[in-house]
Each structure stands twice: as structure tokens, then as C-alpha cells.
N, C-alpha and C positions, 0 to 999 in steps of 0.2 A: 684482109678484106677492108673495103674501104666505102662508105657508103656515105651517100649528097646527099641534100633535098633535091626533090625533082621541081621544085618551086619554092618561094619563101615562103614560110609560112605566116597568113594573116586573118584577118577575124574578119570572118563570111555576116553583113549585117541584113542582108535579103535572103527572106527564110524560103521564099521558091527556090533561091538558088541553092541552098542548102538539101531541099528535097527532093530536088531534081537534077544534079550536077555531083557528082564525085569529084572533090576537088583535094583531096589528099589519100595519098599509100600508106599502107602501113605493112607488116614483115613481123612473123612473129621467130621466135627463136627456139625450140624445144619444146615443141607442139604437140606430140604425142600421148600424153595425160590429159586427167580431166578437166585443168584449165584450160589447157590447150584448145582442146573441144571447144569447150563454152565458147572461149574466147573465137575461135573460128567462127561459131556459129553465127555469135553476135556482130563482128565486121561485113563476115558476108552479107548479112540485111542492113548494115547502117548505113544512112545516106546522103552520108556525104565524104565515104571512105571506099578505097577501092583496097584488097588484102592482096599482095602483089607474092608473096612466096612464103611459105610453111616449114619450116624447115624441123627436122630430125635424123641425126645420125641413126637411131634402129630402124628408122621406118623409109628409108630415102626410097624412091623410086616408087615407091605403092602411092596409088590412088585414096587420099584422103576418105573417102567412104569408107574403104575397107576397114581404117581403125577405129573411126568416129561413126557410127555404122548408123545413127541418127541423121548422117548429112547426104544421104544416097538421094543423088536428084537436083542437089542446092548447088553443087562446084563440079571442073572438071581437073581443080590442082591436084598435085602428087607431090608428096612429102619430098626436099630437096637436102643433101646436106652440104649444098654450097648456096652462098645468098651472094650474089652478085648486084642485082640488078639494087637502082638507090629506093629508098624510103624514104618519107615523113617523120614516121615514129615506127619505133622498132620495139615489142614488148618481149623481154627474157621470162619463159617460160623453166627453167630449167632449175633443177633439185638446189637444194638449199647448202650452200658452197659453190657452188657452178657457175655462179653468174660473174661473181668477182674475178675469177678465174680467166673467163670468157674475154670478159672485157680486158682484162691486160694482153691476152695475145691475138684480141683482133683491134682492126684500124676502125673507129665508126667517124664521122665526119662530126667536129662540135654542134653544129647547127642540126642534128637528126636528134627528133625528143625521146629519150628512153622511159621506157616503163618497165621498174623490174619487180617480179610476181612472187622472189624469194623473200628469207627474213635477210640478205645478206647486206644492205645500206638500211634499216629501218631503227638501228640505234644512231643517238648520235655521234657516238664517238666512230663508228663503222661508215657515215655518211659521203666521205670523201674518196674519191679514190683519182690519182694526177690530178686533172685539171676539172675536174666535176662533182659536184656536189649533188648528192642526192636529196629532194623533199620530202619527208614524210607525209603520204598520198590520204590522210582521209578527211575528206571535202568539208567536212562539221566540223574541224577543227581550226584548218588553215585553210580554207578556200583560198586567200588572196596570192598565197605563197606560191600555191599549185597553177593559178593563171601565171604566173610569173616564170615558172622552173621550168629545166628544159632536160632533169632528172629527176623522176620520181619512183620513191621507194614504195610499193604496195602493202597495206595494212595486212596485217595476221585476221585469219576467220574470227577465230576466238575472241582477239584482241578488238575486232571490227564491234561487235557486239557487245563488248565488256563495255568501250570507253562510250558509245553510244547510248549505255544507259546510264551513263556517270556524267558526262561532261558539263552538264548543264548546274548539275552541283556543284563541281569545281570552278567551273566558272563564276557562281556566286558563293565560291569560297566558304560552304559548308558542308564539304565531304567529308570525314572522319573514315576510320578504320572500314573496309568492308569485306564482307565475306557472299563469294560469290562461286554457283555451283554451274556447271553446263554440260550438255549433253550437245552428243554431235553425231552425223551420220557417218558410215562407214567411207564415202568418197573422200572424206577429211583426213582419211590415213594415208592418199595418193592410190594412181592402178598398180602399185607390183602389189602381188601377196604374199599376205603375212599369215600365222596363227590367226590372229585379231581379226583378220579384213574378209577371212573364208565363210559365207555363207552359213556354211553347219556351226559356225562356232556365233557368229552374230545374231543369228534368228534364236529370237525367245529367249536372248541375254544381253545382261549390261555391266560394264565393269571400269570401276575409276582407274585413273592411272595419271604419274606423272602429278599427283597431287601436290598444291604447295610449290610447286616448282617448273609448270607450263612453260615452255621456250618465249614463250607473246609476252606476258606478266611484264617481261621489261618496257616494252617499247606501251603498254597503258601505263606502267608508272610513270614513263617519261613525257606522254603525254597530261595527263592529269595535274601533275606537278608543273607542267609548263602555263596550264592554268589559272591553278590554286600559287604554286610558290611553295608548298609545304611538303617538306622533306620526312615528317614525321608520319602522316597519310600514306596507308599502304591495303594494298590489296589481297585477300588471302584468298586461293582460287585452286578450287576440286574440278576437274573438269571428266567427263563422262563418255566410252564411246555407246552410242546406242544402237539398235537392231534395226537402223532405217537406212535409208543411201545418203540422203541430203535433208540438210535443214541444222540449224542450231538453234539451241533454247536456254540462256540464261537467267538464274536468276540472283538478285542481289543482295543482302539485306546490312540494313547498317543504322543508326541511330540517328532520329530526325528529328528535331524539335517543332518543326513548321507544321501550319495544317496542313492536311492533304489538297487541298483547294491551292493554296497557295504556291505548292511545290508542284503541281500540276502546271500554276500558270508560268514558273520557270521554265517548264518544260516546252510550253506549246511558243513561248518569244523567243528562244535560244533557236528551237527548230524552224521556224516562222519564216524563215529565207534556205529551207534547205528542203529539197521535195521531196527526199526516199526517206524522211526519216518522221512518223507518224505516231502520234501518241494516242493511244483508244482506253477511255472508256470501259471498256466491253472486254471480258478476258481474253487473249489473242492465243493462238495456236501455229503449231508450225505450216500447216498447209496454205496460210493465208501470206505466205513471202515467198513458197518455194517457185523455182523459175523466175523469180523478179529480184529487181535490186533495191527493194525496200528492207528497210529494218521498222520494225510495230514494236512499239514499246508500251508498257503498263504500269500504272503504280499503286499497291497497295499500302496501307497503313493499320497500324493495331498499336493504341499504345503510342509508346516514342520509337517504337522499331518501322521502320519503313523498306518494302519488298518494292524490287523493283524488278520488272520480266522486261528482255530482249528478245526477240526472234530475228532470223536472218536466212535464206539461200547460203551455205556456206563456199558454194562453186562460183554465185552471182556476185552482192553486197561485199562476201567475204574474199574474193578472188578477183576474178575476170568481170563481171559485172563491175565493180569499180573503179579499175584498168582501165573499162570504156569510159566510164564518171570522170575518172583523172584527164583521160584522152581530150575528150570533148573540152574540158574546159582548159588544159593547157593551148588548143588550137582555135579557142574564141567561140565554139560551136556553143548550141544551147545544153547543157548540164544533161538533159533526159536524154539527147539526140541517142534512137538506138537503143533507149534502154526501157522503152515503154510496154512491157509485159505482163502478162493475165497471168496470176497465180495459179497452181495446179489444185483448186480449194476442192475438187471432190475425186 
């Protein structure tokens, strides 16, 4: 398979034309999960992108509704498991090993921006693959990097949430050890089912797993550290599945010497050019991110211990939601374009 752009791609500066004009394709690649969905959903209404083919090997020839059974009404595509026609940007949807894969035995054209939604480019030393380098995709860290790449690697849910309440630390180079616990919905395990992911076994239960030793944990060390510098800084991370579908909820604690005023105002000038990422005051919950691509963050204080709470959309912020975040600003669009959503808060 061999895929063009169907025009160069340039940075749209007239925002009518951005609202009223579809002026780039995009093609996603292993559509059938729940990023997939999202990710559909979200192209379909953005506007200044046309979603030009879906592809899935299980699902080829059925009418997109039928899987995504939310979008009955909104499209008239049907899952393809051949992609022919050219794209813009093309997002890899597909299970974690697959994408590396993929790309070695199909042709995609250098000039077509990829987005891929596995862990399989998000270290660095996995980053490369021929002639393409992948960017580590989360906007509060490297913005400038992601307007520039024309591959980018997709943040981990967990990892999305963990570094977002750490960075601003690290960045003024007073993170120390942290220990950090999180909970997460049942969507975060993927749609096949398992034991873990069946209803009867989720409802009115919660169970750690994978402690100490989360798949993400790498690529925030690698983050943080690209900050800070310090190789001695490390993160120790319990993480939780809970009895709900979506949403995650971190929280951090580790040893602060600064007042809480003070480590607040780090927080609010580090975030101060970045829109999804909000620091409150007021204790935050999970229903106030779910459907949107905000992360709300909290900090308390007791003492020299200092608590820090994350929340996030683990399908939006954590997946497909920042896919689009990536999108938008590799193609000059405005950062929100697409992503402006009402939380599901009751």
C-alpha cells in the first residue's frame, strides 16, 4: 500500500476557513476498539478534516454503526480492510506490537503524518524505525517538537496523567522520589474480554495489579528525567482497575519543601500556555473530564508531604482525544480544533 498527500500540507491562518472548509483527510488503521470509536467520533465532527476510510480486518464490510453502535446516524462508512485511497495523516489504531509490524510491510508515502496510539515508538530507544523517527506526542512537554514531526508516538493513559501531575516539578528541578496510586475504568483494559473486564466481576470491585511495574512507568521516567536531568528520581506506581467504564484518577505524594502557594504558582505558569490542562482549587472528581480532553489537577499539602490528584478521560486525554491534540497541531490547526467538549458531570 502506498499512500500521498492529497495536497501539502500547510497551516490554515483564516479561522472561517478552518470552520467551514475541510481541508485535510485523514484514515485511521484498526478502528474497531474503543479508541477507534472515539477517534471516529471525533474526525467525524472536526472541522477542518474529512475521515476518508476505517479500516479493520474483523470488521471489513460492516457498516461502522453496527460496532460503534453510538454513531448510528453520524456516517454512512463501512469498516475496509484495504486503504487505498491517499491521506493526510493516518492514525494506527492497532494492539500494542502491531503497529511496528504494520509499518514494515506496508508502503506509506514520507510526506503522510502518522499517529500511532500503541506503546510501540514512545521509548526512546524504540523511536526509530527506517527512515522515521517517532515524537513523543504529549503537548505539555514538547509542543514545539510535535508542530515540527511528521511521526508521532501517542502517550500511555496512565503515563498521560502521572507526567501531567509531575512536570511542572521537574521542570523546576524539585521532584524527588514519588509514590503514586491510580485507578482506572474498565475501557482501559481494551474490548476483548477477560476475567478482569466482565461486568459481574467489575461491579462492587477493585483490584491492584501490575504494581511496581506498569508498562507506561518507562516512558514518565523518560520523560521527567528529560526535564529534571536526574537519573536518581524515580517513580513508584500502584495502579488500580475500578468498577467504572472510563475515567482515571491519580494521585501522588512525595516530599515538598515549598509552600503550597508557591508550588501552586508553578503549576498555574508551566500550564499558562497549555488549555486541557487546569489546576483547581476545589477538589476535582472524575466526572468533571469524562468525554473531554482535559486533565484537572489538585494539590494538597500536610506538613513537608505534598499530594498531588490527576484526573483524565482515559479514552479522550489518555488515547484518541490527544491523537486529535497531536493532529491539530502537527497540521498548524488551532490545538482545541475538535476537541471542545462538555464533561458527562451528572
Amino acid at each position: 500500500m502506498h499512500l500521498k498527500l492529497q495536497q501539502p500540507i500547510k497551516k490554515v491562518d483564516n479561522m472561517e476557513n478552518k470552520l467551514n472548509k475541510s481541508i485535510f483527510s485523514a484514515g485511521i488503521i484498526g478502528a474497531a476498539g474503543y479508541t477507534g470509536g472515539e477517534l471516529i467520533r471525533l474526525l467525524l465532527h472536526h472541522p477542518a478534516v474529512t475521515l476518508r476510510f476505517v479500516h479493520s480486518n474483523s470488521q471489513s464490510g460492516r457498516p461502522i454503526h453496527l460496532v460503534h453502535t453510538d454513531l448510528i446516524g453520524e456516517t454512512d462508512l463501512v469498516f475496509t480492510d484495504i486503504t487505498t485511497e491517499p491521506v493526510d495523516v493516518l492514525f494506527l489504531c492497532l494492539p500494542h506490537g502491531e503497529a511496528r509490524q504494520w509499518l514494515h510491510i506496508n508502503s506509506i508515502a514520507a510526506t503522510t503524518a502518522i499517529i500511532d496510539l500503541s506503546q510501540d515508538f514512545r521509548h526512546h530507544a524504540n523511536a526509530v524505525i527506517g527512515d522515521r523517527t517517532f515524537v513523543y506526542g504529549l503537548p505539555e512537554l514538547q509542543k514545539e517538537k510535535i508542530v515540527k514531526a511528521r511521526q508521532i508516538a501517542n502517550p500511555g493513559c496512565f503515563a498521560t496523567a502521572i507526567q501531567l501531575a509531575l512536570l511542572p516539578l521537574a521542570d523546576a528541578g524539585i521532584l524527588g522520589d514519588v509514590y503514586t496510586t491510580g485507578i482506572t475504568g474498565s475501557t482501559g483494559a481494551g474490548q476483548a474480554l477477560s476475567q478482569t473486564t466482565h461486568f459481574s466481576w467489575r461491579s462492587g470491585n477493585i483490584q491492584s495489579y501490575k504494581a511496581l511495574q506498569h508498562q507506561h512507568l518507562q516512558e514518565v521516567q523518560e520523560s521527567l528525567q528529560q526535564l529534571q536531568g536526574n537519573d536518581g528520581m524515580y517513580v513508584h506506581f500502584v495502579p488500580w482497575r475500578g468498577d467504572f467504564t472510563r475515567g482515571i484518577y491519580c494521585s501522588s505524594i512525595l516530599d515538598g519543601g515549598l509552600p503550597l502557594e508557591e508550588v501552586k504558582q508553578l503549576y498555574r505558569s508551566y500550564y499558562q500556555h497549555h488549555p486541557f490542562t487546569q489546576l483547581s482549587d476545589e477538589p476535582i472528581h472524575l466526572k468533571q473530564v469524562v468525554n473531554t480532553n482535559k486533565c484537572l489537577i489538585q494539590l494538597e499539602k500536610q506538613g513537608n508531604k505534598l499530594a498531588i490528584h490527576a484526573t483524565i478521560d482515559n479514552l479522550l486525554k489518555g488515547a484518541s482525544g490527544q491523537a486529535i491534540q497531536n493532529m491539530n497541531l502537527m497540521l498548524g490547526l488551532e490545538e482545541t480544533a475538535g476537541l471542545k467538549l462538555k464533561s458527562l458531570a451528572f
